[in-house]
Residue frames relative to the residue before (quaternion, step in Angstrom):
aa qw qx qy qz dx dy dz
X 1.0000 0.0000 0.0000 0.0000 0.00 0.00 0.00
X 0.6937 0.4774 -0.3625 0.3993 3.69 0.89 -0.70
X 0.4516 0.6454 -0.4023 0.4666 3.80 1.23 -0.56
X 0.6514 0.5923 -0.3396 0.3310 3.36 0.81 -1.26
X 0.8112 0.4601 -0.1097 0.3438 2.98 1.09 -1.60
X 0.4747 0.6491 -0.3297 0.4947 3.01 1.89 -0.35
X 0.6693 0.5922 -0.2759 0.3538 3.11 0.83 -0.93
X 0.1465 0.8289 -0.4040 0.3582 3.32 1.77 -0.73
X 0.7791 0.5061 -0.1715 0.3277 3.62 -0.29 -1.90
X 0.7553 0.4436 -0.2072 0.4357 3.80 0.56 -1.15
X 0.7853 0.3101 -0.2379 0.4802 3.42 0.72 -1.51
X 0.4356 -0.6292 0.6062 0.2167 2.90 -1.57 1.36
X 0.0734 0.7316 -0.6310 0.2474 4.17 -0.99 1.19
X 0.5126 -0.7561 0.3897 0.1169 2.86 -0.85 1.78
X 0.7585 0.4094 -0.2848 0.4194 3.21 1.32 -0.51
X 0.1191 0.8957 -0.2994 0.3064 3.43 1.64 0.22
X 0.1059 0.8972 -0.4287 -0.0026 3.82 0.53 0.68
X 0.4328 -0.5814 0.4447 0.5262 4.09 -0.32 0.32
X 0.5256 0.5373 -0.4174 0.5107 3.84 0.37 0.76
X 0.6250 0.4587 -0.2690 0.5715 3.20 1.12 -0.58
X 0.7178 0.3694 -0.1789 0.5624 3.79 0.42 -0.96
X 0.6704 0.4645 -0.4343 0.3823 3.64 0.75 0.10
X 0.5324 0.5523 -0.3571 0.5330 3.44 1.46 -0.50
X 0.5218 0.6508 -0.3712 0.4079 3.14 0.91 -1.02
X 0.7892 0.3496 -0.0765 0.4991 3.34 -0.20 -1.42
X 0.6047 0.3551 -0.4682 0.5376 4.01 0.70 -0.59
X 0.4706 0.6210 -0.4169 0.4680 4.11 0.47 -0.65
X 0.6267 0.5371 -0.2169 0.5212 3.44 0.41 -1.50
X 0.7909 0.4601 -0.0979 0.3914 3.37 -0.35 -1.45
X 0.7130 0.2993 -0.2089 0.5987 3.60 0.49 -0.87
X 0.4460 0.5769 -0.5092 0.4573 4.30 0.81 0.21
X 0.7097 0.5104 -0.2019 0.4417 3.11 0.78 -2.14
X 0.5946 0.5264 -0.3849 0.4704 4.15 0.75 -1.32
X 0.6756 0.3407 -0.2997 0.5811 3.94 0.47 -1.56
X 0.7336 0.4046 -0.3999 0.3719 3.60 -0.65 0.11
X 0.7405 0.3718 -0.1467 0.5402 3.55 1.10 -0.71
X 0.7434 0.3246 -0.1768 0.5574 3.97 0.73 -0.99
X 0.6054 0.5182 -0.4848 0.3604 4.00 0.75 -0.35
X 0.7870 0.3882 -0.2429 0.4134 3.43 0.75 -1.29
X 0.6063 0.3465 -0.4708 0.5392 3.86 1.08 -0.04
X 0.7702 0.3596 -0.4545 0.2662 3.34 0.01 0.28
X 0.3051 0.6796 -0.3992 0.5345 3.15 2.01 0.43
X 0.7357 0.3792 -0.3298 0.4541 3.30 0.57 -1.84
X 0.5713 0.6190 -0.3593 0.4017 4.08 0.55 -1.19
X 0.7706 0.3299 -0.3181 0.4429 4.06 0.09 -1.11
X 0.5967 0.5655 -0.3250 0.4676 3.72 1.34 -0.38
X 0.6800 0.5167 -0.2450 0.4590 3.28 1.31 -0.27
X 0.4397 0.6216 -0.3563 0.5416 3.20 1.75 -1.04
X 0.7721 0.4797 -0.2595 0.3262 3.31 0.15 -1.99
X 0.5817 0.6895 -0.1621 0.3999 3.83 1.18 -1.00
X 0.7637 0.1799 -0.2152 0.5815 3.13 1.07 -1.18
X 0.5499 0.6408 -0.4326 0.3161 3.55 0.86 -0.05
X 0.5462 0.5914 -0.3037 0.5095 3.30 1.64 -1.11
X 0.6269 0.7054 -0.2015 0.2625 3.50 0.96 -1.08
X 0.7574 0.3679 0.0674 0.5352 2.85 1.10 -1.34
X 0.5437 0.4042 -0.4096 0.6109 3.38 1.40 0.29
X 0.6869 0.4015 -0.4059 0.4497 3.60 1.14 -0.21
X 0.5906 0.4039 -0.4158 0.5614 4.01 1.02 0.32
X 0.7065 0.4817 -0.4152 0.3106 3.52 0.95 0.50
X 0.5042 0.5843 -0.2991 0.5612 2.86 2.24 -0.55
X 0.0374 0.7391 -0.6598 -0.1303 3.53 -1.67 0.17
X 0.6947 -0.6332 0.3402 0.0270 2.98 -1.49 1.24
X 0.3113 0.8253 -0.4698 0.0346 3.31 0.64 1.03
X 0.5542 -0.6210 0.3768 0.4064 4.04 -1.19 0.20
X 0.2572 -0.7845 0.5594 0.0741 3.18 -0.69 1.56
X 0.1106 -0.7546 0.5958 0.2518 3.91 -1.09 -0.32
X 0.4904 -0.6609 0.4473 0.3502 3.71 -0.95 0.70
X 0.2137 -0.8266 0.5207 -0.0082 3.00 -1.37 0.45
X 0.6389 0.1710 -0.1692 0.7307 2.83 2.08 0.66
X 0.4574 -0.5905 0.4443 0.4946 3.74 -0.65 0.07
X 0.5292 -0.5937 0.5340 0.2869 3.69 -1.11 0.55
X 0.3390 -0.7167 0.4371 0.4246 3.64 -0.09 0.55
X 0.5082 -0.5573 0.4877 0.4398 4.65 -1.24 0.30
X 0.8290 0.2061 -0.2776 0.4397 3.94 0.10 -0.76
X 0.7641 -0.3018 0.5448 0.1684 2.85 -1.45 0.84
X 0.8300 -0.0182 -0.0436 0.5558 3.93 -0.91 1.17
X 0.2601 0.7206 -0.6168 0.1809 3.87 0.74 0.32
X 0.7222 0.5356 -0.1250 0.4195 3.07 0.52 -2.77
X 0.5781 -0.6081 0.4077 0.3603 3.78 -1.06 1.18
X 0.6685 0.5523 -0.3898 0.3102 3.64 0.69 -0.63
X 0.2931 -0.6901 0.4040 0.5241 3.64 1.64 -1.06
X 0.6028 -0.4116 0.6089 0.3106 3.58 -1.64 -0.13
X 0.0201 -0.7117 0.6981 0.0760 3.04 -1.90 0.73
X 0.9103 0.1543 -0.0780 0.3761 3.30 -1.12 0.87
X 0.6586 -0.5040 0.2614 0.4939 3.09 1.58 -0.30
X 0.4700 0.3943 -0.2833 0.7371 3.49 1.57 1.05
X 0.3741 -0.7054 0.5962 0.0830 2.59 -1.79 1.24
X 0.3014 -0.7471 0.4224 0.4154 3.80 -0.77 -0.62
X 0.0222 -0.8484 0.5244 -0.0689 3.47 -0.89 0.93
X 0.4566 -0.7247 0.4009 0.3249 3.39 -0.71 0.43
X 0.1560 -0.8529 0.4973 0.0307 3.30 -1.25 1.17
X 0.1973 -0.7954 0.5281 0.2223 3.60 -0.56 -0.31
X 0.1159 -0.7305 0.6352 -0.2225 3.54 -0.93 1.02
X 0.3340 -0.6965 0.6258 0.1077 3.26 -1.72 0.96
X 0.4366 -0.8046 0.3755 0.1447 3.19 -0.99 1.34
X 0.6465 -0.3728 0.1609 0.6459 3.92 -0.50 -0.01
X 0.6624 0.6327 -0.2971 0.2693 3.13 1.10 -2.07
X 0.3197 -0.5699 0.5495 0.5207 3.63 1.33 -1.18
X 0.4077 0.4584 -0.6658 0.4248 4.07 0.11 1.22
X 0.7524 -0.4884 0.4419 0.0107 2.53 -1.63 0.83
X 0.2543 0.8729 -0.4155 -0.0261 3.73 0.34 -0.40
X 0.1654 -0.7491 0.6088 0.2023 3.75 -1.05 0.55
X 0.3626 0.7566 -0.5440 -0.0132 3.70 -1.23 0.18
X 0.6534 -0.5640 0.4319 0.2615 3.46 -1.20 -0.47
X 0.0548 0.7631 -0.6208 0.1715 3.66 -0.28 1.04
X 0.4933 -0.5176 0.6045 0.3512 3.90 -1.52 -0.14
X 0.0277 0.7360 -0.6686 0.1025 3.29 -1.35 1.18
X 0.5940 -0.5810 0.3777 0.4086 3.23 -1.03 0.59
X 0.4313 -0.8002 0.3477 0.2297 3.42 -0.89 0.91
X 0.6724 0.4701 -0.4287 0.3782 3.47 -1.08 1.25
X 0.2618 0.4527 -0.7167 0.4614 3.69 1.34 0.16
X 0.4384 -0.5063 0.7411 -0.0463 1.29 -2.82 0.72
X 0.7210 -0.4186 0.3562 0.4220 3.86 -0.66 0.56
X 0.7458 0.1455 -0.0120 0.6500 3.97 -0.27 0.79
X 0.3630 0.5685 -0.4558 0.5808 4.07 1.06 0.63
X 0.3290 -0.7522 0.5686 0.0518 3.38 -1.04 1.12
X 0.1514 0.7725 -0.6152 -0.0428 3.35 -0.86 0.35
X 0.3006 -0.4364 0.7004 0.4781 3.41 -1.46 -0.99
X 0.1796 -0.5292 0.8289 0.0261 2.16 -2.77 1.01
X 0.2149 -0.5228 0.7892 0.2401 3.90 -1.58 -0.14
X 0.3998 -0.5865 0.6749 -0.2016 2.48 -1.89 1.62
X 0.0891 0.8141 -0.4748 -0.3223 3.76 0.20 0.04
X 0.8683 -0.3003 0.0471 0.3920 3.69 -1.25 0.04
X 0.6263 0.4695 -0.3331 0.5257 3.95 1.37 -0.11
X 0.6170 -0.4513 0.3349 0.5509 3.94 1.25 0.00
X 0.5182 0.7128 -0.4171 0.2222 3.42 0.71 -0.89
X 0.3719 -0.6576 0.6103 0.2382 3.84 -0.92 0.96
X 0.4588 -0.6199 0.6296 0.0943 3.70 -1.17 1.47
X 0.5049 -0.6707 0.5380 0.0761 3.43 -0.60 1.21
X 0.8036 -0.1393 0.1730 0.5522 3.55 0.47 -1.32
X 0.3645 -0.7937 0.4871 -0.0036 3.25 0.61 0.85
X 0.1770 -0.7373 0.6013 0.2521 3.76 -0.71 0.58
X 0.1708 -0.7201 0.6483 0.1788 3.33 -1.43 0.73
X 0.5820 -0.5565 0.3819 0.4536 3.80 -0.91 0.85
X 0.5276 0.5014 -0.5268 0.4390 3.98 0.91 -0.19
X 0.7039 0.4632 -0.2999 0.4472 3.95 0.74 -0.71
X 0.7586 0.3751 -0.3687 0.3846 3.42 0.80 -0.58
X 0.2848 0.6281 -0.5147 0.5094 3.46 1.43 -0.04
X 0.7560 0.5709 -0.1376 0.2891 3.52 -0.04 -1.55
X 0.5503 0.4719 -0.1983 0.6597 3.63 1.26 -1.34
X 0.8517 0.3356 -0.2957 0.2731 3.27 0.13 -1.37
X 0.2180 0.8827 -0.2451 0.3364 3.55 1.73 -0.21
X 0.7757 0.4857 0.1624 0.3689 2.27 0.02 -2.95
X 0.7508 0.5159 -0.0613 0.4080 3.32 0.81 -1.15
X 0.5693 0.4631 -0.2883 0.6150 3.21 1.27 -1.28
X 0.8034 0.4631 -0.3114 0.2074 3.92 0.49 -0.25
X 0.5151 0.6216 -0.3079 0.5034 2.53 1.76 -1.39
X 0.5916 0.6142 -0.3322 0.4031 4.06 1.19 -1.01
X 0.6354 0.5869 -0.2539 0.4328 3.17 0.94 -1.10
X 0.7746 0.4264 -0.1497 0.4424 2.91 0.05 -1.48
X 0.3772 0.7219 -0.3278 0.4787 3.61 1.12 -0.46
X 0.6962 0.5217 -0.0697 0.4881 2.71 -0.14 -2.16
X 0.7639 0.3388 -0.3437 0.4284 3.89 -0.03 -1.11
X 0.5406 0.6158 -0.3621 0.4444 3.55 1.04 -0.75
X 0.6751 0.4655 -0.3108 0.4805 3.77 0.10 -0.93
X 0.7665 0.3508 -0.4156 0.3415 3.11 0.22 -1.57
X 0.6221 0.6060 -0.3610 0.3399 4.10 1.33 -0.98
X 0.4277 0.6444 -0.2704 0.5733 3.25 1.49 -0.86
X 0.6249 0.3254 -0.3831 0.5973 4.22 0.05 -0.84
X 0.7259 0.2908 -0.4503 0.4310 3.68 -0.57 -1.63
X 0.6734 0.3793 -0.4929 0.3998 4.52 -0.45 -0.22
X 0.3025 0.8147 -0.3358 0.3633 3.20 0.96 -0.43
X 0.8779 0.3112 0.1457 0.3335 2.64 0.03 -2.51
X 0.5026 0.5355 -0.3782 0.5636 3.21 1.89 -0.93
X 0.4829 0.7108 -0.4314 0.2749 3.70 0.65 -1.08
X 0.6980 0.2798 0.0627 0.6561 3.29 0.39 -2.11
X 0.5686 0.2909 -0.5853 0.4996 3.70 -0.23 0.97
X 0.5712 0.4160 -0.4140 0.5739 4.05 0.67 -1.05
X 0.6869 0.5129 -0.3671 0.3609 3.81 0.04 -0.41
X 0.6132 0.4658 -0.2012 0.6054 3.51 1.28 -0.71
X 0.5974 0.5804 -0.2999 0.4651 3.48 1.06 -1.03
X 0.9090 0.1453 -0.1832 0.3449 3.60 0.35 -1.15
X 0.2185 0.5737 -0.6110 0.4998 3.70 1.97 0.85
X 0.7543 0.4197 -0.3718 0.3416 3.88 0.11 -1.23
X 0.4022 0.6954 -0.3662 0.4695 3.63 1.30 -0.87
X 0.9223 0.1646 -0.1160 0.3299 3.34 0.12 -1.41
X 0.4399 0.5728 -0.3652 0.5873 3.48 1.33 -0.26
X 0.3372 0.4132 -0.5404 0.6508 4.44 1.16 -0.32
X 0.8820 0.4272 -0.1929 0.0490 3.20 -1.32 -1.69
X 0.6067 0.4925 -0.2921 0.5515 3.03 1.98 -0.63
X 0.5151 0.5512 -0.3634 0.5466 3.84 1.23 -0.69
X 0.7213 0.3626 -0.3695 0.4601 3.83 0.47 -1.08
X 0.7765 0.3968 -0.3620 0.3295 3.66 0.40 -0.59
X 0.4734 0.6239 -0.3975 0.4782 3.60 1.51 -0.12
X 0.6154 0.5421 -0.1775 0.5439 3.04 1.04 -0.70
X 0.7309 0.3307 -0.3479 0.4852 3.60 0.42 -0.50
X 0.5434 0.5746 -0.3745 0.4840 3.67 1.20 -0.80
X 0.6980 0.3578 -0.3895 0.4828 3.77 0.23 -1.38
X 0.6571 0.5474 -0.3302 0.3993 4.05 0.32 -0.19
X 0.6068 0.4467 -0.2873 0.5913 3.56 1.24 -0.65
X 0.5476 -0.5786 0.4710 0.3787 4.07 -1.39 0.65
């Protein structure tokens, strides 16, 4: 049905109104916007997300942590939940200053109490909760770039109905402002 309307533009048709060739051409126009603005702003928020992920991983450093509890085996046991394939458990680590510290981060799931791992820390000492791994920001950045996209196509489809809306609205004032001229006309012609 939209081809039809596209077509609209070429063929020459007496009954052809500038309401008719504006859909036309908004149709047109809003193909060219969703085809061009959905995927760069897909590709752009995936980049946002990408370099944001990035940079929280050159702010974080890696320091060796030891459990202090066993790490629970499945995935979504621990009340907070798992991410990415890691659970959260509580660990304990030495700080630049040389304190001690205990907290909670995501670890791969099944250490055992006194099981080493790594944690990230971010630039004040603080233990990172959930850390991004480049397997998640792949993911985020994925996700995002579509949900953007697809977004993006919505609105822009959302404007072009919009517009048909208020063109049919213009269409059937002109419609009737015809019909009232044609029937004045038939009346002043009749005895």
């Amino acid at each position: 049905m939209p081809l039809t309307k596209i077509r609209w533009l070429w063929l020459r048709n007496p009954l052809k109104r500038g309401t008719d060739v504006a859909e036309s051409w908004l149709l047109l126009v809003t193909g060219v916007l969703i085809a061009v603005l959905a995927p760069a702003t897909g590709v752009v928020a995936a980049g946002v997300v990408s370099h944001t992920a990035e940079q929280q991983s050159r702010a974080s450093v890696p320091v060796s942590a030891v459990l202090t509890e066993d790490a629970p085996t499945v995935i979504g046991v621990d009340s907070p939940g798992g991410t990415a394939g890691r659970v959260h458990a509580t660990v304990r680590w030495t700080a630049r200053d040389g304190t001690v510290r205990t907290g909670v981060t995501a670890v791969p799931p099944g250490l055992r109490a006194g099981d080493r791992t790594t944690a990230r820390v971010d630039r004040h000492g603080s233990l990172l909760t959930d850390p991004v791994t480049p397997e998640d920001a792949v993911v985020q950045s994925i996700a995002v770039g579509i949900v953007a996209a697809s977004t993006t196509g919505l609105l822009l489809i959302g404007a072009d109905k919009a517009g048909v809306v208020l063109l049919n609205h213009r269409r059937y004032t002109q419609w009737e402002k015809d019909w009232a001229e044609a029937d004045a006309q038939r009346r002043h012609r009749q005895p």
